[in-house]
N, C-alpha and C positions, 0 to 999 in steps of 0.2 A: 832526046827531046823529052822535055817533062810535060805531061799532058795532065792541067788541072782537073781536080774533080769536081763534078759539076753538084751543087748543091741542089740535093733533091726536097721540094717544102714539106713538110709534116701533115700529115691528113688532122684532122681536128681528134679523131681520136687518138692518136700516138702524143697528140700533146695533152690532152687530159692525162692521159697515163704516164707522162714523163712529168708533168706540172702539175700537183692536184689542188681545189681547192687549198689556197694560202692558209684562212682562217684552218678548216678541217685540218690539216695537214701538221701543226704547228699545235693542235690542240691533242690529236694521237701523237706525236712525238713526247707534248709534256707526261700526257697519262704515261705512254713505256717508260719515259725516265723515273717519274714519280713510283711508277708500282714496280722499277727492277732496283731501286734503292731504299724505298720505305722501309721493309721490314729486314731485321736481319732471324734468321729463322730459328724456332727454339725448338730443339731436338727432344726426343724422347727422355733423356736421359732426364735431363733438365725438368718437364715436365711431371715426371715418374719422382723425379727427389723432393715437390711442392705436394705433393698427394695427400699426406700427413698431415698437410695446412690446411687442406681438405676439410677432414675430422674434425681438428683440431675447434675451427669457425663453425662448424657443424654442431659441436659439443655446447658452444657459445651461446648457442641460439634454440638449444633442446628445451630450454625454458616457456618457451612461446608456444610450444606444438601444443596444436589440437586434433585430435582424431578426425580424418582418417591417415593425417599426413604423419608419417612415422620419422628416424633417424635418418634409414635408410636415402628416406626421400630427399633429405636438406643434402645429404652426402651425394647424391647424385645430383641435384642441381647445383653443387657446387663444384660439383667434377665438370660440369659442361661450359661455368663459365670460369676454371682450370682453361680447357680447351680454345674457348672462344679468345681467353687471352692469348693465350700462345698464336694464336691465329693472326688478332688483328696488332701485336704488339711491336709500336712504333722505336726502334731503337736512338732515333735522329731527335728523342724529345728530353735522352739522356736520362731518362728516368730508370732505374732497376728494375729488371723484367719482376722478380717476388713482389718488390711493391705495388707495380702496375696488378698482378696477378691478384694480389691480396685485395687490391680494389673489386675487383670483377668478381673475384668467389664470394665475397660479400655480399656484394652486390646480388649475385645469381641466388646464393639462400635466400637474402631480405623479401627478396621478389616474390620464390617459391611458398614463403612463409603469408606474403601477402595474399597472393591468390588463393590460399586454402584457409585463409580466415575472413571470408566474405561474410557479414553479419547481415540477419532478416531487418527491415527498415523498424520493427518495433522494437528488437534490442537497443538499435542505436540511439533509439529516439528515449529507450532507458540510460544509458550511457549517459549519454548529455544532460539527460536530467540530474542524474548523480554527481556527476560534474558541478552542474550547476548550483547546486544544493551544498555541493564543498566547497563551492567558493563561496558563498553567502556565509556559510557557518565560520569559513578562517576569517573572512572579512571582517565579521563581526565578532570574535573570539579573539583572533592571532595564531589561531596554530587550527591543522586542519584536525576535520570531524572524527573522531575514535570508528573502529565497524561499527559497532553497536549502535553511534548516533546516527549514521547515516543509514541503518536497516529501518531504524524507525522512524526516520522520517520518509524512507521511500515506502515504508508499512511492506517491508520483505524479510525473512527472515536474515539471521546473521549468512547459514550458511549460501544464501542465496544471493546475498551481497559477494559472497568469496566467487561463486560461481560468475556472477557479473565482471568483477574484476579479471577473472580467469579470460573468460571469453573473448573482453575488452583489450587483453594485452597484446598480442600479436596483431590484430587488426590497426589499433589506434594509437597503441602506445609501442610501438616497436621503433619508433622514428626516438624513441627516447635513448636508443642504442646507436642510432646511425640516422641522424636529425635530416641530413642535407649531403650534398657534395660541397655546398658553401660553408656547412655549418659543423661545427666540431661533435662527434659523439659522447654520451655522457661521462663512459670511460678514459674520452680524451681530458676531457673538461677538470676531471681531479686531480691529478698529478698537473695540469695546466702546465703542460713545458714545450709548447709547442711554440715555434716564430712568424710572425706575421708583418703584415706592413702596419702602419700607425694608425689607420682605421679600423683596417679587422682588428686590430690588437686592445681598439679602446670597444670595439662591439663584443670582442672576446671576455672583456675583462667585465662589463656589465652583464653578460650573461652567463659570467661565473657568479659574478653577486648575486646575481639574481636565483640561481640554481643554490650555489651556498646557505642565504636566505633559507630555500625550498627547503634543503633537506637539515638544516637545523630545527626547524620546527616539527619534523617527525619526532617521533617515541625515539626514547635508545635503543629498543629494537630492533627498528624499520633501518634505522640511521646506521647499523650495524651490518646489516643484511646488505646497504648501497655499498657501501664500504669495502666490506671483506667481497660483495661479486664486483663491482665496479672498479676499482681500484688495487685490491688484490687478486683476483682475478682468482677468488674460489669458486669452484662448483655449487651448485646446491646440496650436494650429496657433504661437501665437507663443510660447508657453511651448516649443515645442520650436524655436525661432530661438533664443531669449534661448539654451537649456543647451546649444545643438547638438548635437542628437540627435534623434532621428525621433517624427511624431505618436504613431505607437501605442506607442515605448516611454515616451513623454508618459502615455498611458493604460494604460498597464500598473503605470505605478509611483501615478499616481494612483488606480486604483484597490486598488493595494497597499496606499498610505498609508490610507485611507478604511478596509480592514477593518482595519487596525491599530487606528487612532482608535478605532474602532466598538468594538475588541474590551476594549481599557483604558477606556475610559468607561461598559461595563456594568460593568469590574470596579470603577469607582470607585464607581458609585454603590449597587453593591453592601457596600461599606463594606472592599472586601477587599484 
């Protein structure tokens, strides 16, 4: 004789515990899936062979230091966001882990460089005046102001103009290296062989004209100087072999050129 079993009802708790919140329950199961498929994980090996690339964007960007932040330091912050790529690197967006990587070490120097070029509110408020002073003087010329014009109309010396410029470049004009995540770096912008869809491609093409513009009306010097670091991808140290002439007047006029650029490419896209 078969003796049925008798169904015994569930206490309220054993059914919590067997049935949990639908919504909760459904929203932990996406998260496990999401976070045991998102990344595929980048091993040591992997990480230890982009090191070099490290340097390499470190050396890029030794142009901008200002004391007290050294070589060392861009190298270490770009060692961390080395790291942080490896960490958060989504494989499922089909992108190259060096690429994705090379975004982020960038990224993490640009930052480092930013934070340790904090300028007092009275430089900036000199900055902008000089600024403003070069645009008035190209406006009314066509080609922007020589140092000399621009020491004396801000009544500073030449060398204290070069000092301005110095101080001004990693703070305000570094975005002249690495504009946007939307927007092309100036490096990209010369060789222009990048593809895009038919809008960025007509905003790309005008803000080459527009940068083209810019740096033809520099000196042949300066235009020299964007050229061989921008485009050739010289050092300073051999950009001042190729002109024969010294590293820092290498970065003196580099950094001339850059507030120049800087200063007609707001006027341009200010439509003025």
């Amino acid at each position: 004789m078969t003796v049925e079993a008798k169904e015994i009802p569930e206490t309220r708790q054993q059914q919590t515990a067997r049935a949990p919140d639908s919504a909760d329950h459904l929203k932990a199961m996406a998260t496990r899936t999401y976070n045991g498929h998102k990344h595929n994980r980048i091993g040591d090996e992997e990480i230890l062979h982009l090191l070099p690339m490290v340097r390499k964007i470190a050396r890029r960007a030794v142009s901008y230091l200002k004391p007290p932040l050294s070589f060392e330091d861009l190298v270490s912050a770009g060692t961390v966001g080395l790291l942080k790529a490896a960490r958060d690197f989504d494989a499922s967006h089909q992108a190259e882990f060096k690429t994705y990587a090379y975004i982020r070490i960038k990224g993490a120097v640009l930052d480092e460089l930013r934070r340790a070029s904090l300028l007092p509110s009275s430089l900036n408020r000199q900055i902008r005046t000089a600024q403003e002073l070069s645009r008035q003087i190209a406006e009314r010329t066509g080609t922007p102001p020589t140092d000399e014009e621009l020491a004396k109309k801000l009544e500073i010396s030449v060398k204290e103009v070069y000092e301005l410029f110095e101080s001004a470049r990693a703070s305000r004009f570094v975005s002249i290296d690495a504009i946007s995540e939307e927007q092309p770096a100036l490096g990209d912008l010369l060789p222009a062989t990048q593809t895009d869809g038919p809008d960025s491609l007509l905003e790309k093409a005008e803000l080459i004209e527009g940068l083209t513009n810019a740096i033809q009306e520099l000196d042949e010097r300066r235009q020299q100087i964007i050229v061989l670091y921008y485009s050739e991808h010289l050092t300073m140290k051999q950009i001042a072999e190729v002109l024969e002439i010294t590293e820092s007047r290498v970065s003196q006029l580099h950094a001339s050129a850059l507030f120049n650029l800087s200063a007609r490419l707001e006027q341009w896209k200010d439509g003025r």
